[in-house]
N, C-alpha and C positions, 0 to 999 in steps of 0.2 A: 938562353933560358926561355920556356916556354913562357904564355902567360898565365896559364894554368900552374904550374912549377913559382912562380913570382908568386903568387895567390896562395898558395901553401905556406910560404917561408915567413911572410906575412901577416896572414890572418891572425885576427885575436880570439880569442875563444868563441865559442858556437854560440849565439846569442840565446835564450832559451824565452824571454818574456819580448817585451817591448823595446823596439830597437831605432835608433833616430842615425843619420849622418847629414847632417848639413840639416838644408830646410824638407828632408824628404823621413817618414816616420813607416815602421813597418810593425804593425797591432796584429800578432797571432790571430783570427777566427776559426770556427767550423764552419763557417759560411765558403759553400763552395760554387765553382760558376756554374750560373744555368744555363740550359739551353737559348737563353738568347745573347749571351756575353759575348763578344766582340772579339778574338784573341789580337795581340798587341805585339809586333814585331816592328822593327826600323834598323831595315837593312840588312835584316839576319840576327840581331843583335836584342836583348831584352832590356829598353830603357828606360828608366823611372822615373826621371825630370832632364832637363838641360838646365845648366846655367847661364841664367839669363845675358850675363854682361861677360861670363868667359866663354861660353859655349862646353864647358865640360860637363861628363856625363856622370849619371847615377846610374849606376849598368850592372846587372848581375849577370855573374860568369861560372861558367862551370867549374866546380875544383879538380876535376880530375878527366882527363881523357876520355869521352862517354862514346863508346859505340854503339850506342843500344839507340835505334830510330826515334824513341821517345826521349825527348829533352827533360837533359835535370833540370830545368825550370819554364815558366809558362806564364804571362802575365795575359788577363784578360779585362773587359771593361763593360759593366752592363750597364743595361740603358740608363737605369738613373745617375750611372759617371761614378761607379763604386770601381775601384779599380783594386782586383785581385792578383796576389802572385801566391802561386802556388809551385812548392818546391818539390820535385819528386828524389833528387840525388844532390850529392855534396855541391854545394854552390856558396858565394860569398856577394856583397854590396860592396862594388869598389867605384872609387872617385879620384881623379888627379888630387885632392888637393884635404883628404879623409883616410883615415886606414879603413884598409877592407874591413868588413863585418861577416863572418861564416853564420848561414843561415842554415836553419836544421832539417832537414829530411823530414817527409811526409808531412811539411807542416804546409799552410796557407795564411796567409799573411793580407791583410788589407793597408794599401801604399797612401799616405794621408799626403798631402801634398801643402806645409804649411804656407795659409795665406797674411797677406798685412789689411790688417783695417783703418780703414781711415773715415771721417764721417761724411767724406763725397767719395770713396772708392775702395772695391774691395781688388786685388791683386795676388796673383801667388809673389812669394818671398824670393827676390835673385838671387841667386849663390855668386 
């Protein structure tokens, strides 16, 4: 079985508002990237955090076989560290240790990254 095939049988429903897995939050906007945004690849792969003390990923995948040169999804990061995903085809949020999350076509989504406060240190949250 593919992983794409795995991802199908899967997924829970298409998330349509606000969507969290672990410490990583995904907030629908119409904020889309500018021309200075950054696009955001690691190793071919679209990654949205690591865990900190497993190393497992927050990675979104394509749901279905895409031959079309433009990728169902696209993450990028503008200067101020806003970090956009923008979804063009069936795609889902999957994690070792979270069920996938099916994300909705045409949408854009800003990737919040929750952090811990503390009152000598600010840090994002380990998975």
């Amino acid at each position: 079985m593919t992983r794409a095939e795995g991802m199908r049988r899967q997924t829970r429903q298409v998330i349509q508002g606000v969507a969290r897995q672990g410490d990583v939050g995904l907030v629908p906007t119409t904020r889309q990237p500018s021309a200075n945004a950054t696009p955001i690849r690691d190793r071919g792969r679209t990654i949205l955090a690591y865990g900190e003390v497993t190393g497992h990923a927050h990675e979104v995948v394509a749901g279905v076989a895409n031959p079309d040169p433009v990728p169902a999804m696209a993450l990028f990061e503008e200067p101020d560290g806003t970090r956009l995903l923008v979804v063009r085809g069936p795609a889902a949020l999957q994690h070792e240790e979270h069920g996938p999350i099916a994300l909705v076509p045409g949408r854009t989504y800003e990737v919040i990254q929750q952090v811990e406060w503390r009152l000598d240190d600010v840090r994002a949250v380990a998975d």
